[in-house]
C-alpha positions in Angstrom: 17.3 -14.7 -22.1 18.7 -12.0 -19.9 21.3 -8.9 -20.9 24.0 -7.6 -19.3 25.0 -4.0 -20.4 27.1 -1.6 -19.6 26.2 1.9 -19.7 28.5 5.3 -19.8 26.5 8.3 -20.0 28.6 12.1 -20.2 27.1 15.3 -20.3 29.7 18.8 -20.6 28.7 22.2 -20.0 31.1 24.7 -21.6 30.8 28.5 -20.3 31.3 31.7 -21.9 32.9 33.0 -18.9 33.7 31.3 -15.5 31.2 29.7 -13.1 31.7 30.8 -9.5 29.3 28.6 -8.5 26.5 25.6 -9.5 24.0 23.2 -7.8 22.8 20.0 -9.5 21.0 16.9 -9.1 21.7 14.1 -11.8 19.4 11.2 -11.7 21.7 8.9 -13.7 21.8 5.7 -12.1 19.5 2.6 -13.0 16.5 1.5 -11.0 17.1 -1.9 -9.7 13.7 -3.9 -10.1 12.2 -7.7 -11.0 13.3 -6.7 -14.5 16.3 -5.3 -14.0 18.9 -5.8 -11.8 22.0 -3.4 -10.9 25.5 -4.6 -10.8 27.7 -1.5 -10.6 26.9 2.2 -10.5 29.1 5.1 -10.0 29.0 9.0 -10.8 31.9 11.2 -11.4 31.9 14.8 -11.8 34.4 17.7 -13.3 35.7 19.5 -11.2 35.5 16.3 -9.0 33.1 17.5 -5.4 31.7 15.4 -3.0 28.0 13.7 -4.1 24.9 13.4 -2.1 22.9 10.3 -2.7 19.3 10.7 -1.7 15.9 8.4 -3.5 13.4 11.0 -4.7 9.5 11.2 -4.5 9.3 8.7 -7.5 12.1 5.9 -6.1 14.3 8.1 -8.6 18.4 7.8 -7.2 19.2 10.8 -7.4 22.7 12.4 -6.8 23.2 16.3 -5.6 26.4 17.9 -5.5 27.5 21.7 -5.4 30.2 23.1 -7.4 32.0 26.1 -5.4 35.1 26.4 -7.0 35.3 29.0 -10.3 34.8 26.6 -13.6 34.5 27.0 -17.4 33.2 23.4 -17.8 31.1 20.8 -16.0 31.3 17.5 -17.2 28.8 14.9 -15.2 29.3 11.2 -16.5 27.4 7.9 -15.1 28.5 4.8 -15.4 26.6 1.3 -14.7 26.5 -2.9 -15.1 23.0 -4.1 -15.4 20.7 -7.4 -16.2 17.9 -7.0 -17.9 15.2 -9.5 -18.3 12.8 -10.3 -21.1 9.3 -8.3 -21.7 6.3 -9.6 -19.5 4.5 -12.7 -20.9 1.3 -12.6 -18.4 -1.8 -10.8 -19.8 -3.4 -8.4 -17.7 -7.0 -9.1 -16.8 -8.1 -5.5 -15.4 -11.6 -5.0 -16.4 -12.7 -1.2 -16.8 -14.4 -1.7 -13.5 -11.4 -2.2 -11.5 -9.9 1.3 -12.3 -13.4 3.0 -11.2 -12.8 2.1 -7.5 -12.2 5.1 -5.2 -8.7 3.5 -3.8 -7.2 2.9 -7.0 -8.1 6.6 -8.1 -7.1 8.9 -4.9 -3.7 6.0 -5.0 -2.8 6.9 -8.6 -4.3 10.6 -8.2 -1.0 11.7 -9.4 -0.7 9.5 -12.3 -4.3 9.9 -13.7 -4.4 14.3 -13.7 -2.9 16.5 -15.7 0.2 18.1 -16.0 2.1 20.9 -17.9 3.9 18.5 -19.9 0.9 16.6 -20.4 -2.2 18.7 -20.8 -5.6 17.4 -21.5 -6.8 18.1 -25.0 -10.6 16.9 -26.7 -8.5 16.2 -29.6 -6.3 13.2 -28.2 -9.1 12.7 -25.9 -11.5 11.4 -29.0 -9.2 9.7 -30.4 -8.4 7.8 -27.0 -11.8 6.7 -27.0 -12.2 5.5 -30.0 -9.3 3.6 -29.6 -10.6 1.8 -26.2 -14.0 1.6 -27.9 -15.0 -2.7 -27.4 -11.2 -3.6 -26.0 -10.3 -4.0 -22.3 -7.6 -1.7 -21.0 -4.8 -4.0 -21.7 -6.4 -3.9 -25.3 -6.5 0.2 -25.2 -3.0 0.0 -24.0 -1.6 -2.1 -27.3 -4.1 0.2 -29.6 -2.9 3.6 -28.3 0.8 3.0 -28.5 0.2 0.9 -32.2 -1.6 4.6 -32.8 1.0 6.1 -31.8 4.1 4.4 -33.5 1.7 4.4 -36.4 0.1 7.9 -36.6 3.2 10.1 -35.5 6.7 11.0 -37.3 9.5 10.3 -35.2 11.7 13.7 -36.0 14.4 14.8 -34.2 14.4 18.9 -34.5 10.8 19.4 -34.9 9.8 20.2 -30.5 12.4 21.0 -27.7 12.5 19.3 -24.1 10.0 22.1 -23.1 7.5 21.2 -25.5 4.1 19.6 -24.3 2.0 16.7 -25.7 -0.4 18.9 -27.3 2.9 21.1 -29.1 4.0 17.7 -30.3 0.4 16.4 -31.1 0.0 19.3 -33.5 2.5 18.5 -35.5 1.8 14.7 -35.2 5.6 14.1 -34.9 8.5 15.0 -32.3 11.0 12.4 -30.4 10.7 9.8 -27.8 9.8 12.2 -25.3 6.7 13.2 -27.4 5.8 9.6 -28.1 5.3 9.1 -24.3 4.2 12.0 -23.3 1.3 12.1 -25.6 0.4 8.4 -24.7 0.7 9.5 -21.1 -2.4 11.8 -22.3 -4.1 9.1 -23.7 -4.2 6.2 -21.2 -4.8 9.1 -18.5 -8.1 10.2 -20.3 -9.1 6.7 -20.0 -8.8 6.4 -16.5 -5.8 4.5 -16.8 -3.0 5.4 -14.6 0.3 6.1 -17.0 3.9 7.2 -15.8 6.9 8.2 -18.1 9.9 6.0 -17.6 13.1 7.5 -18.6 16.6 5.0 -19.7 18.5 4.0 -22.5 17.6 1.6 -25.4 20.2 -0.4 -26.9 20.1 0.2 -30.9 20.9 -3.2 -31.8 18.7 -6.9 -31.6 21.9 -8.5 -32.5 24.5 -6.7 -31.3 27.9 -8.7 -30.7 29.0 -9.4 -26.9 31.5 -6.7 -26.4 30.9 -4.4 -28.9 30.8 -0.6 -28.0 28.1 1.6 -29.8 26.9 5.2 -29.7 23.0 5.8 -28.2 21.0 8.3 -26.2 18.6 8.5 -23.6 15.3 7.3 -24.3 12.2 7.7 -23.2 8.7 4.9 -22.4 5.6 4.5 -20.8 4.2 2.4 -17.7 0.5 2.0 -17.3 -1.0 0.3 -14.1 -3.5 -2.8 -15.3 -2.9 -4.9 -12.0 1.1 -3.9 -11.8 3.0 -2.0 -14.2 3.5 -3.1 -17.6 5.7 -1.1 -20.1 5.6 -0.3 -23.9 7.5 2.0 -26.3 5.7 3.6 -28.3 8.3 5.2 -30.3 9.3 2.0 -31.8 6.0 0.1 -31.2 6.9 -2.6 -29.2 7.0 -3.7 -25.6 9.6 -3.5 -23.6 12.3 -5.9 -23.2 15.9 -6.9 -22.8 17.6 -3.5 -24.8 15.8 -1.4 -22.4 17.6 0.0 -19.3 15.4 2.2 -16.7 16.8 4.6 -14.9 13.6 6.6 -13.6 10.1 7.5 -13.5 7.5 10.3 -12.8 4.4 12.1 -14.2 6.5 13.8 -17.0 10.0 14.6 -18.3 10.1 17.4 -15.5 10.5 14.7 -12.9 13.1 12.7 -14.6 15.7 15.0 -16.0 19.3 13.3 -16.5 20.5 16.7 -15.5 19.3 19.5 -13.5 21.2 23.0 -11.5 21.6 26.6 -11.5 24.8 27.9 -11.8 26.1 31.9 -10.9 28.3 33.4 -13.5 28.8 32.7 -17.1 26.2 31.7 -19.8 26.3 28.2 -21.6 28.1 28.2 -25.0 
């Protein structure tokens, strides 16, 4: 069974002093895809400027816009109407083989190397073995993000959005962006190609039609076994219906709801 949800997602800035001047990209609006499809989107910004609408390097919408008027506050806030399908049902049957060949490796190059936000470490990389020890990858896959939701304390507080798997991996713990990021490591030192997927998760199985209620951005993983199939490791479970994508990359530094520089005043 399919979901329709709505989505409103506000960010404010507050100054100490005025803003003469800011430049900013928000990448707010959901991905259309076969699990998701996009009924209504829009962006609105405070003090209201025109918006440039351009897809990024990942199939990211992304929406720039310059602020050239002096300003105390920016408020950014994107609305949308999506369908969401349920999880995939069809097993992958990649064999370890099939991710050794030389086009699926220079292809996913990008998606199987390193990055600041997710280092390589021996550390995760033992464990990641041991966990892919006598399974296929789709088998590895399950195992690492059961490890995951298993081994790791979800606590908000504990890392910042600069922090990098290994940070997070030291103190076994940290939020969604943690989770993912330190599977990213994991199915990466495997040879399996992993992207972070950034949305929103609906809090509630059962929630009534119509209701209103309170969430945040959330963060996931992909991993390519034959096509993409996502999993949540903060909450160990695939991904299904509750879960609305809005974009992907290597890392959180590709998918940022919010990014700019601004001239003038510091943040409160």
């Amino acid at each position: 069974m399919s979901w329709r949800i709505a989505v409103r997602h506000s960010s404010t800035y507050r100054y100490s002093s005025l803003v003469v001047a800011s430049f900013n990209e928000a990448r707010l609006t959901p991905t259309a895809s076969r699990r998701q499809v996009v009924l209504e989107t829009e962006i609105t910004t405070g003090p209201a400027v025109p918006l440039d609408r351009y897809i990024d390097y990942w199939s990211t919408v992304v929406h720039a816009f310059d602020v050239h008027e002096s300003h105390s506050e920016l408020t950014v806030t994107g609305s949308a109407v999506v369908e969401t399908a349920p999880a995939q049902t069809v097993l992958p049957t990649t064999r370890w083989d099939d991710l050794r060949v030389p086009e699926l490796e220079d292809g996913f190059s990008e998606l199987l190397t390193s990055t600041p936000y997710t280092p390589t470490d021996d550390e995760i990389t033992d464990v990641a073995r041991s966990l892919a020890d006598g399974t296929t990858p789709y088998g590895a896959v399950l195992a690492t993000c059961e490890w995951l939701y298993t081994n790791l304390a979800y606590e908000p507080g504990t890392t910042k959005v600069s922090s990098s798997a290994i940070e997070a991996w030291k103190q076994r713990g940290g939020v969604c962006q943690d989770f993912a990021h330190i599977g990213i490591v994991m199915l990466r030192d495997l040879g399996i190609p992993a992207r972070y997927v950034s949305g929103y998760l609906h809090p509630r199985h059962d929630a009534p039609i119509g209701e209103t209620m309170s969430g945040a951005s959330h963060a996931w993983i992909e991993a390519w076994l034959d096509g993409w199939i996502a999993f949540d490791p903060t909450n160990g479970a695939p991904v299904e219906e509750r879960h609305v994508t809005v974009a992907h990359g290597r890392a959180y530094a590709d998918v940022p709801p919010l990014r700019g520089v601004y001239h003038g005043g510091s943040l409160e």
